[in-house]
C-alpha positions in Angstrom: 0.0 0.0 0.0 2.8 2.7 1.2 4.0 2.8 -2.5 0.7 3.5 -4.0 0.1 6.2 -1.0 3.4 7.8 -2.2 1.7 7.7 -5.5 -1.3 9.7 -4.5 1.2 12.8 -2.5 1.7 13.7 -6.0 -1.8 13.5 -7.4 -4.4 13.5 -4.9 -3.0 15.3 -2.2 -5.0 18.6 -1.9 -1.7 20.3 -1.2 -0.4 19.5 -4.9 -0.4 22.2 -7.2 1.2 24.9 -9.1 2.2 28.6 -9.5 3.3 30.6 -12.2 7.0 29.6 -11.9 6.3 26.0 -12.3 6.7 24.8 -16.2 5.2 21.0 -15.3 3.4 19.9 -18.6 0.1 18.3 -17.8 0.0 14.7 -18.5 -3.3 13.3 -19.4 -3.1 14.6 -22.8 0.0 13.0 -23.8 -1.5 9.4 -23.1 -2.0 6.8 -25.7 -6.1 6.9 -26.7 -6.5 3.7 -24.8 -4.7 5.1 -21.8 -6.8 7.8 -21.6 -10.4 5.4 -22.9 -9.6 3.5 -19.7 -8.9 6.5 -17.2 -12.5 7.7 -18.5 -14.0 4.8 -18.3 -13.1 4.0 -14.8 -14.3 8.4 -13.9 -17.7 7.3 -15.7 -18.0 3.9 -13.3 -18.4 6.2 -10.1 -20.8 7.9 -8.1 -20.0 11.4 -9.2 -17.0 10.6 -11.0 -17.0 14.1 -12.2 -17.8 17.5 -11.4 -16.4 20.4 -8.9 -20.0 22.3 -7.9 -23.0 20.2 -6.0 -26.5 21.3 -4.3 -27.6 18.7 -1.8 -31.7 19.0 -0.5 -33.7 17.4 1.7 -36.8 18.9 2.9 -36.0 22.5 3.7 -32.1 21.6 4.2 -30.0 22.9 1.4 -26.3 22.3 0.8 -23.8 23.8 -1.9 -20.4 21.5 -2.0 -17.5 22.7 -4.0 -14.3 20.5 -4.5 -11.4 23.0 -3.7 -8.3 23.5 -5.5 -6.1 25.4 -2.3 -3.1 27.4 -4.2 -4.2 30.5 -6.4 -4.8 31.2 -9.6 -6.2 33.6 -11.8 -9.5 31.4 -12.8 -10.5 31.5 -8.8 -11.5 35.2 -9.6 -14.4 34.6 -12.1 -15.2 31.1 -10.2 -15.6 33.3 -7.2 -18.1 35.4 -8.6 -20.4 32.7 -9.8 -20.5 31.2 -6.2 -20.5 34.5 -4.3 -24.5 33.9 -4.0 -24.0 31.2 -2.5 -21.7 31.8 0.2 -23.7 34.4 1.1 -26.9 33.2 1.3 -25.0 30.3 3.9 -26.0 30.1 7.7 -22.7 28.3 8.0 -19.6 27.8 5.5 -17.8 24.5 6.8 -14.2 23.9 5.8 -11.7 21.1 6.3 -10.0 23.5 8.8 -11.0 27.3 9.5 -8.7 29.8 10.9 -8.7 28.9 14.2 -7.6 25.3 13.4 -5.2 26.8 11.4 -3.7 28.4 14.4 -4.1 25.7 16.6 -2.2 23.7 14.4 0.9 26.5 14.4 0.8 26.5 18.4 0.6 22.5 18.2 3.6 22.2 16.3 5.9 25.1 18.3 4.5 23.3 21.5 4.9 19.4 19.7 8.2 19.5 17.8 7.5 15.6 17.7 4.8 16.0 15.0 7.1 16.4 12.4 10.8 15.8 14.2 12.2 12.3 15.1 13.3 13.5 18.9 15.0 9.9 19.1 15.9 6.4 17.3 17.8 7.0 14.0 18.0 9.7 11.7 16.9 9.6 7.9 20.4 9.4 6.7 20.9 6.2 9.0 17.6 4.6 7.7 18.8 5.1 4.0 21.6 4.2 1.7 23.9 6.5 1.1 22.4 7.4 -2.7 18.9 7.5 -1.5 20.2 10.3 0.6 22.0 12.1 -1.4 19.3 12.8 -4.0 16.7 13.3 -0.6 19.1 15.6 0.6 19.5 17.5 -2.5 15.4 17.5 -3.3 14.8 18.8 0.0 17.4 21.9 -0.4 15.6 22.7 -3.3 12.6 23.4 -1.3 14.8 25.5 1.1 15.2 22.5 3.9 18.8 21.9 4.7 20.1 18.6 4.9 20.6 19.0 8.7 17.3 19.7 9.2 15.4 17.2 6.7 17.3 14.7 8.8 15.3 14.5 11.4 11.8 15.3 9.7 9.3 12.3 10.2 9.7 10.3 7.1 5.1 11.2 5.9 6.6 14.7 6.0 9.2 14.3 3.8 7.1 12.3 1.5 4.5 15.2 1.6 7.3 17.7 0.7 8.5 15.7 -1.6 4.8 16.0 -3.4 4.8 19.6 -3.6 7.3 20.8 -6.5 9.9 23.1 -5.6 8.9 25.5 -7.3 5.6 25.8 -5.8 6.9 25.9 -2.4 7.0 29.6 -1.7 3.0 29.6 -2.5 3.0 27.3 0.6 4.9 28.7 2.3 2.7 31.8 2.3 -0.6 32.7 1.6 -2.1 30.3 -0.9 -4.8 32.7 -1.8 -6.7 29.5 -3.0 -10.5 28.8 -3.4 -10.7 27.7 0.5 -9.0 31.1 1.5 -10.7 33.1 -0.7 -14.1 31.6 0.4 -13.2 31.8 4.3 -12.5 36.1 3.9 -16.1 36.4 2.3 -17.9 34.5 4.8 -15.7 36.5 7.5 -16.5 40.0 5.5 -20.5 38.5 5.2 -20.3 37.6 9.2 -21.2 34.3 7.9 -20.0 31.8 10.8 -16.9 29.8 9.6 -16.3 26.0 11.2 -14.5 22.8 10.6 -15.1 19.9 8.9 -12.3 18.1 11.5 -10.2 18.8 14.4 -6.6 20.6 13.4 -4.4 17.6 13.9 -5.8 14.8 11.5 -3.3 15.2 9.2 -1.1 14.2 12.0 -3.4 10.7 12.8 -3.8 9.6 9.4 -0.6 8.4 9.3 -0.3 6.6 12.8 -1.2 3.0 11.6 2.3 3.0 9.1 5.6 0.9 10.5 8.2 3.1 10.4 9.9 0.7 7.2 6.6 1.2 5.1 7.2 5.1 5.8 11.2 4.6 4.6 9.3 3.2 1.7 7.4 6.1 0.9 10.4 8.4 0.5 11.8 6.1 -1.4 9.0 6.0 -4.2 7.8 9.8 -4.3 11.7 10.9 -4.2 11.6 8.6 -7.5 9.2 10.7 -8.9 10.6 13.7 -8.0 12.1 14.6 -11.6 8.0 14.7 -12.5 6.9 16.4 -9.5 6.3 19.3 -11.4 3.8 17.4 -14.2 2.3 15.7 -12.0 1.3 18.9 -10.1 0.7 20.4 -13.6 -2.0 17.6 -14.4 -3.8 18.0 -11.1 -4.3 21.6 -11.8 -5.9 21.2 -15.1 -8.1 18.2 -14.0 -9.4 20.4 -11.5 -10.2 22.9 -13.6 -11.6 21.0 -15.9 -13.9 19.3 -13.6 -11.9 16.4 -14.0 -9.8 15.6 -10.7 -10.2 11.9 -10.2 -8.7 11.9 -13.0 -5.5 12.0 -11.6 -6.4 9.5 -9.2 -7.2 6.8 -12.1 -3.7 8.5 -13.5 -2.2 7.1 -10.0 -3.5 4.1 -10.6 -1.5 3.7 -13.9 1.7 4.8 -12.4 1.6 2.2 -9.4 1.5 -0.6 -11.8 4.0 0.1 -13.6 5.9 -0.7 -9.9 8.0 -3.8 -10.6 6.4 -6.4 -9.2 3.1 -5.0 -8.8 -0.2 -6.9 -10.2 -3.4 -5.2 -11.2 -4.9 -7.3 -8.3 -2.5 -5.8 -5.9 -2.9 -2.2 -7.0 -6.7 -2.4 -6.9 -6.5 -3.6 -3.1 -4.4 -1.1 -2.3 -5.6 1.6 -3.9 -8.7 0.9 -2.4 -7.2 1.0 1.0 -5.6 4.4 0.7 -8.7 5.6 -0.5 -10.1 5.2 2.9 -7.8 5.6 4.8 -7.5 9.0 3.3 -10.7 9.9 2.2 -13.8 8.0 3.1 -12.7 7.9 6.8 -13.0 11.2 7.2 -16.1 11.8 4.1 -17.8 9.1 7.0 -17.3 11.4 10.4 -17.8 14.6 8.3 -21.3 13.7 7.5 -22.8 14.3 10.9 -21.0 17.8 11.1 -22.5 18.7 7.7 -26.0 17.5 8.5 -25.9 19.0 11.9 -25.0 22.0 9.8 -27.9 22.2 7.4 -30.5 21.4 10.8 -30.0 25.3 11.4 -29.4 26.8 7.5 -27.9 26.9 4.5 -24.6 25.4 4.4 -21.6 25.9 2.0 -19.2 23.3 2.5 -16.0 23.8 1.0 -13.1 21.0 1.0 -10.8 19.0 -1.3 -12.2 18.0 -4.9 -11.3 13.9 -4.6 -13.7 14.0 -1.2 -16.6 14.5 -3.5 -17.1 11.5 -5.5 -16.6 7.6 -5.3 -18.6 4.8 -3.2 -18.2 7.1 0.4 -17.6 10.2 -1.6 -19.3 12.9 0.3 -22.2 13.1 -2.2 -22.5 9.3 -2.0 -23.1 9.6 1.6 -25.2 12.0 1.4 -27.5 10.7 -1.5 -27.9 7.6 0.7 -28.7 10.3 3.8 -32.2 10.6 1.6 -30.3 13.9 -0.3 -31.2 15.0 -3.7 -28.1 16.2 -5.5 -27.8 18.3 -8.2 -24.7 19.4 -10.3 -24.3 23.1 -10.5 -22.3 25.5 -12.7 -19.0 25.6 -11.8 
């Protein structure tokens, strides 16, 4: 599975993305016609395989859901006009995590160094051969972390980092600007109440379950991929745009098997069990906030795109809730 997972940092990830001094060349458009037959055919086979902008109703609740895409970009200007209605019209705008679980998180980490650092045990460049390293070491520098300090980062981090193309980093680094940000200052200028979908550190729990070898692992395969970080964030900016963002996860799917070794069996299993560990688990407890949501208004939910669709997509869930949904203009 941890191969596959490092698969999805690149593509899925809603941290992936890129800015205007990235020159990644999207992907999808240089496949093969059957290549790109199948990745369409396996978007048709699910539950709202497709599509950024969703109304859920039942009764008098009322829900908008938008997929977000969470770096900027000029298109979030003109998408942000045609959903300014309804933002405003919301009781409540929910969002994976609001401002002040954004600052939670800052305090957690001064306070908990151990969330990202190794305090004890062995350092990355003990837990790798020497090559593996050196090419870590050098990735990481290019994102402006030092070798002294990328030693002792908890190997999920790395792997995240590792996801994000170097030149994209200084968007991250500060404000994004992206559709979640840009949604959270209107409800804030509107006086529209802002909460969260989840508590601040379930980034930090996700990966709890993983041996330390099968994180080792994970560096290993997404610093293999590094020299296509920045196409592979290229491709999930356009499939978002486009509507089109499990794309890239059927795209994943293509990548892990070509991994030596790997079977289509294999990949399917696993793929499946990254999909919940990273999406329907939490799709599954966000329900409850959402509906608890819509019990006292209008809601505008706003979180990342690949939550929306699949078996325990959020609009899956919600459909079986006794929702009507609707695909709106995005």
């Amino acid at each position: 599975m941890i191969r596959h997972l490092a698969v999805s940092l690149f593509l899925c990830l809603p941290a992936g993305g890129t800015d205007a001094a990235c020159a990644g060349q999207d992907i999808l458009p240089t496949l093969d016609a059957a290549r790109r037959a199948g990745i369409d055919a396996a978007v048709d086979s699910l539950a709202y395989g497709r599509g950024n902008h969703w109304r859920a109703t039942k009764g008098k609740a009322v829900i908008h859901l938008l997929g977000t895409y969470h770096l900027d970009d000029p298109r979030h200007d003109a998408i942000m006009d045609r959903l300014a209605p309804a933002i405003d019209a919301a009781q409540t705008v929910l969002v994976e995590a609001g401002p002040e679980e954004q600052a939670a998180l800052q305090a957690d980490m001064v306070r908990r160094p151990d969330r990202l650092f190794t305090r004890e045990g062995p350092t990355l460049p003990e837990r790798l051969d020497a090559a593996d390293w050196k090419a870590l070491s050098a990735a990481m520098q290019e994102r402006g972390v030092p070798a002294f300090m990328a030693a002792k980062m908890q190997p999920w981090y790395v792997a995240m980092l590792l996801g994000i193309p170097a030149c994209a980093i200084a968007d991250m680094a500060g404000d994004p600007n992206g559709l979640d940000t840009r949604i959270v200052a209107r409800a804030a200028e509107h006086g529209i109440p802002v909460r969260a979908l989840e508590s601040y550190d379930t980034v930090f729990t996700l990966f709890d379950g993983m041996a330390p070898a099968e994180q080792i692992d994970m560096i290993r395969t997404t610093l293999a991929m590094n020299a296509r970080a920045e196409d592979y964030a290229a491709t999930l900016t356009e499939a978002y745009f486009a509507e089109d963002v499990r794309a890239t996860w059927e795209l994943g799917r293509m990548v892990a098997l070509e991994i030596p070794g790997e079977t289509p069996a294999s990949v399917d299993a696993d793929l499946a069990a990254m999909e919940e560990l990273l999406m329907f688990r939490r799709n599954r407890a966000w329900l409850p906030v959402i509906e608890e949501a819509a019990a006292e208004g209008p809601v505008f939910a706003a979180f990342g795109a690949l939550h929306l669709s699949g078996r325990d997509g959020v609009l899956a869930l919600l459909e079986h809730a006794g929702y009507a949904i609707e695909r709106l203009p995005f």
